[in-house]
N, C-alpha and C positions, 0 to 999 in steps of 0.2 A: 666441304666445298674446297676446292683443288684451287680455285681461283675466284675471288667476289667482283665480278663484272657483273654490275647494273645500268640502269637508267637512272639518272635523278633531275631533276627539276626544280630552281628554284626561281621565286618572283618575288620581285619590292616595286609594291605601287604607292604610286604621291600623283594628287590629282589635285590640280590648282585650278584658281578660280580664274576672272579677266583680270584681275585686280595684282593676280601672282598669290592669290594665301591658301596654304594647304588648308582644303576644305574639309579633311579628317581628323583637323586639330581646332580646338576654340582660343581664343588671344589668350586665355590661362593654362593652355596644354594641356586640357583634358581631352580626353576624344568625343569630336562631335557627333549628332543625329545620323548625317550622311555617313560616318565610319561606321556605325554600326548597321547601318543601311546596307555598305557593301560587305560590310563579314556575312552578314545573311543570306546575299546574293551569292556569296563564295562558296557558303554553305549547302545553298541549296542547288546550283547549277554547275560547278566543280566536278563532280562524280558523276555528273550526265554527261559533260563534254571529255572525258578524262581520256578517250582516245583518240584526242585533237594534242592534249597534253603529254602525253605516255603513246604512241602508237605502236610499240613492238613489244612481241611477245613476251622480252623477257622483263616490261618494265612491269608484269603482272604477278609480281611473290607471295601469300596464298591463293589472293584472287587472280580473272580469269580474262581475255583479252573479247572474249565470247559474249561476259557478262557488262563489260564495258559499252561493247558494240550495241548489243542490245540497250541497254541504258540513254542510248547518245542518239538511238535511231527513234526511239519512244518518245526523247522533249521535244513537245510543241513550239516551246517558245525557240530555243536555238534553231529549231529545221525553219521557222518562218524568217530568224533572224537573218542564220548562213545557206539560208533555200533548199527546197525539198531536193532538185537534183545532187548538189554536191553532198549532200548528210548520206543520200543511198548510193550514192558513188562511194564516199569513203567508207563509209561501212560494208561493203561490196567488197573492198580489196581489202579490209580487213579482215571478214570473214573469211576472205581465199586464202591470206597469210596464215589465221591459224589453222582452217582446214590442213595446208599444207604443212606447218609444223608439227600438228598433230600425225602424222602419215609415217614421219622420221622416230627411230629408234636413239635413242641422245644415246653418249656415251657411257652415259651411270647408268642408264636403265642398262646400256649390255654388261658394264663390269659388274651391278650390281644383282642382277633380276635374271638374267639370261638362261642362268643354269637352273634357276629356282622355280621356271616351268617346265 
């Protein structure tokens, strides 16, 4: 790689109650019920939304911006959450982006591949 230009992404959540008390942590600083509530939720809904998170081609390194889209157009619960129109909208112009990425010749494919068909 000539250059490491990526995408990254990073989040810290803290989710207080009325009262002001991180609801993730118990008054002895273990992690509470609700924290492990939300890991689960991270766990499981993260990788269906993840081209809300990552939207460009190249924030996909082995995987694929294709397998994302598909992934994000398939959760029920998110399309009811952010609505059936904007989820096929954005997966819509997603799809056209990597359609259209896919079309182009990168430049490693010509220094590397070019001659080798």
């Amino acid at each position: 790689m000539r250059r490491r230009w990526s995408s990254t992404s990073s989040r810290a959540n803290n989710i207080v109650d009325a009262d002001g008390n991180n609801v993730f942590s118990r008054a002895d600083g273990n992690a509470s019920p609700e924290f492990f509530h939300f890991i689960a939720g991270l766990q499981k809904y993260v990788p269906l939304v993840m081209p809300l998170f990552a939207p460009y081609v190249n924030s996909y390194r082995p995987r694929h911006l294709e397998d994302a889209i598909e992934a994000l157009r398939g959760c029920v619960p998110v399309r009811e959450l952010l609505g059936e129109k904007f989820i096929d909208a954005f997966c819509a112009v997603k799809a056209l982006e990597f359609g259209t990425y896919n079309r182009v010749i990168s430049s490693w494919e010509r220094e590397h591949l070019l001659l080798l068909v």
